[in-house]
C-alpha positions as CSV (number, residue, x, y, z in Angstrom):
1,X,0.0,0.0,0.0
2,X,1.3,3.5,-1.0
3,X,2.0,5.8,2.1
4,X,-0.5,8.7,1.9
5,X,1.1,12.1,0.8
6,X,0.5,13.7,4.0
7,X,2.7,11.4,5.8
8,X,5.7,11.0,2.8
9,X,5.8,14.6,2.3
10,X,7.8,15.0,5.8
11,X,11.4,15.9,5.6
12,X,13.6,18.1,4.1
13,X,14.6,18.1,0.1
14,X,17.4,19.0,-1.7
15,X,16.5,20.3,-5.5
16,X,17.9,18.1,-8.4
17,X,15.6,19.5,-11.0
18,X,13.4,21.8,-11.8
19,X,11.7,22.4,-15.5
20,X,9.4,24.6,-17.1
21,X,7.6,23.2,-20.3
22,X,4.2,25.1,-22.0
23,X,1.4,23.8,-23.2
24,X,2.8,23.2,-26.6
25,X,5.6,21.4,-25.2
26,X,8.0,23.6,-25.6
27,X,10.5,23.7,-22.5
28,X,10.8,27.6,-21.6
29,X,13.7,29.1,-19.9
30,X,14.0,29.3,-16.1
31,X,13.5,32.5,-14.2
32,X,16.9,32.7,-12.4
33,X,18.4,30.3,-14.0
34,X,20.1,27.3,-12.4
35,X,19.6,27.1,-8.5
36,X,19.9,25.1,-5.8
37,X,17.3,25.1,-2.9
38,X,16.0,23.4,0.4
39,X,12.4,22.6,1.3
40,X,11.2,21.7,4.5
41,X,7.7,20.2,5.2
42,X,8.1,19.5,9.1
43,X,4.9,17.0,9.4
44,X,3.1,19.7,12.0
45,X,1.9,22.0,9.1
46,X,4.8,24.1,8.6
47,X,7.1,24.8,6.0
48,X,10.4,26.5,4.3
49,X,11.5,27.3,0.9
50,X,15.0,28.4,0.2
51,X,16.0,29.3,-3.7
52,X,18.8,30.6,-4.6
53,X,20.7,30.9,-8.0
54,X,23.6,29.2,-8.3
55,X,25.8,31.5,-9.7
56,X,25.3,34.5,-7.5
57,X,28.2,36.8,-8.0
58,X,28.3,39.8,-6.2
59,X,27.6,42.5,-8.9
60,X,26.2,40.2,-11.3
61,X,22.9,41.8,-12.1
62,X,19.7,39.8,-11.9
63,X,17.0,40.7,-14.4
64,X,14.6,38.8,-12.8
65,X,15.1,41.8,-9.4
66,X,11.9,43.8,-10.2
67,X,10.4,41.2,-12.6
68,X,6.7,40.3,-11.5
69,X,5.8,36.8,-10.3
70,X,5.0,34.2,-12.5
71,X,1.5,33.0,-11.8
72,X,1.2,30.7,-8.9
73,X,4.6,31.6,-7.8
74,X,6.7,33.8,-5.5
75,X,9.3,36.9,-6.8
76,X,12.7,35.8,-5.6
77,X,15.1,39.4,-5.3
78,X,18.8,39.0,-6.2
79,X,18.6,35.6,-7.1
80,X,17.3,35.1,-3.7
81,X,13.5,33.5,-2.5
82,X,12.5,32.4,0.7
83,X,9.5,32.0,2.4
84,X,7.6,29.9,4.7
85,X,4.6,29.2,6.4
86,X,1.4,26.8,6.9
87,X,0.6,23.8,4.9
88,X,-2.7,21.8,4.4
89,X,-2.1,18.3,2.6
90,X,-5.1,17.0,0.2
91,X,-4.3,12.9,0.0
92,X,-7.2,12.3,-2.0
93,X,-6.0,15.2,-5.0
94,X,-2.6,14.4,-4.0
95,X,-1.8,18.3,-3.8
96,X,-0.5,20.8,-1.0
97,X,-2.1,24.2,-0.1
98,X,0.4,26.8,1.2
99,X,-0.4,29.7,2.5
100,X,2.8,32.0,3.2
101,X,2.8,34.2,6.5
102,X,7.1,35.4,5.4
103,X,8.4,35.8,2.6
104,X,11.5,38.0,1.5
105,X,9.3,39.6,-1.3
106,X,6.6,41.6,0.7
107,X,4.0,41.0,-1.9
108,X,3.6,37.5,-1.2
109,X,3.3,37.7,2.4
110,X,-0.5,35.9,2.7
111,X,-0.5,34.5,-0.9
112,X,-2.0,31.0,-0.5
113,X,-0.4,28.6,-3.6
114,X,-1.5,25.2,-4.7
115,X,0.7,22.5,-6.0
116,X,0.4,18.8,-7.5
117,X,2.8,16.4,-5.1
118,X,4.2,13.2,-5.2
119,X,6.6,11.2,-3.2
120,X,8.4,8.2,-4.8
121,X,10.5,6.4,-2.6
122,X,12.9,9.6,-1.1
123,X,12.1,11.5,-4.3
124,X,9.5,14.2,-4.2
125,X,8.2,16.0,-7.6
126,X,5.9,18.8,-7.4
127,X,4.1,20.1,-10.4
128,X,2.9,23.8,-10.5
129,X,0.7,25.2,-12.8
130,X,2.3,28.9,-14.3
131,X,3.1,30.5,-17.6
132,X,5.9,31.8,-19.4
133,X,6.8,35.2,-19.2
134,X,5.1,35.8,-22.5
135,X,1.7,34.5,-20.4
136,X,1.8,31.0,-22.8
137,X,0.5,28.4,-20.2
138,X,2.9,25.8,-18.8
139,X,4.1,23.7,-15.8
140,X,7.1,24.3,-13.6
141,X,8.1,20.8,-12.4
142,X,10.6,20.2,-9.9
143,X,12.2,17.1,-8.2
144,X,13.7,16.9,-5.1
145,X,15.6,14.3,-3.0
146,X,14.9,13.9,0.3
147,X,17.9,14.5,3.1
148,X,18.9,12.2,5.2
C-alpha cells in the first residue's frame, strides 16, 4: 500500500531538477536560471523554501530583481527567495495548499499557492501550474531528493 502524501511529504529536500515546459511542449527558460534550494515540510503544518541561483556573484545583475511573479509563484530578489509558512495536505488530490505568513518579497506575504505532489521512494516531484513570461500556459516541475 502506498504511504499517503500527507505522511511522505515530511522531511527536508534537496532540489535536483526543476523544469518549465508550456502547453505546446515547448521547454521555456527558467527564471533565475540554475539554483539550488531546500524545502522543509516538518509533518506539523509548517514549511520552508530556500532558492537561490547558483551563480550568485556579487555585482552580477539579476534581471529577474523587479520582474513580476510568475502566476502561482513567489518573486525571488537578487537571485534570492524564501519564504515559509502553513501547509494543508489533500491525499485524495494528491496536492498541498500553502499559505505564506514570510516571505522575502513583501507581496507575497499571505499569498496561498497550490501544488500537484508526489513522493516516490525519497524523491519528491511537485508540479505547478504557471506561464511563461510571454503569459503562454505551462508547468514548472521540480524534483527533489529527500535528506537524510
Amino acid at each position: 500500500m502506498t504511504e499517503p502524501l500527507s505522511d511522505a511529504l515530511t522531511g527536508t529536500w534537496e532540489l535536483i531538477t526543476r523544469k518549465t515546459v508550456t502547453a505546446g511542449g515547448r521547454e521555456a527558460p527558467l527564471r533565475m536560471g540554475e539554483a539550488i534550494a531546500l524545502l522543509i515540510y516538518d509533518g506539523r503544518g509548517n514549511f520552508s523554501a530556500q532558492f537561490m541561483k547558483k551563480d550568485r556573484r556579487s555585482g552580477d545583475p539579476d534581471p529577474e530583481s523587479g520582474a513580476p511573479p510568475a502566476p502561482n509563484n513567489s518573486r525571488a530578489i537578487g537571485g534570492y527567495d524564501a519564504y515559509f509558512g502553513r501547509y494543508v495536505v489533500d491525499d485524495k488530490r494528491s496536492s498541498v495548499t500553502q499559505t505564506l505568513i514570510g516571505s522575502l518579497s513583501p507581496e507575497n506575504v499571505g499569498q496561498v499557492l497550490t501544488r500537484r505532489m508526489s513522493v516516490e521512494n525519497d524523491e519528491l516531484t511537485i508540479h505547478v501550474d504557471t506561464a511563461t513570461d510571454d503569459g503562454e500556459p505551462a508547468v514548472l516541475t521540480l524534483r527533489w531528493r529527500r535528506l537524510r
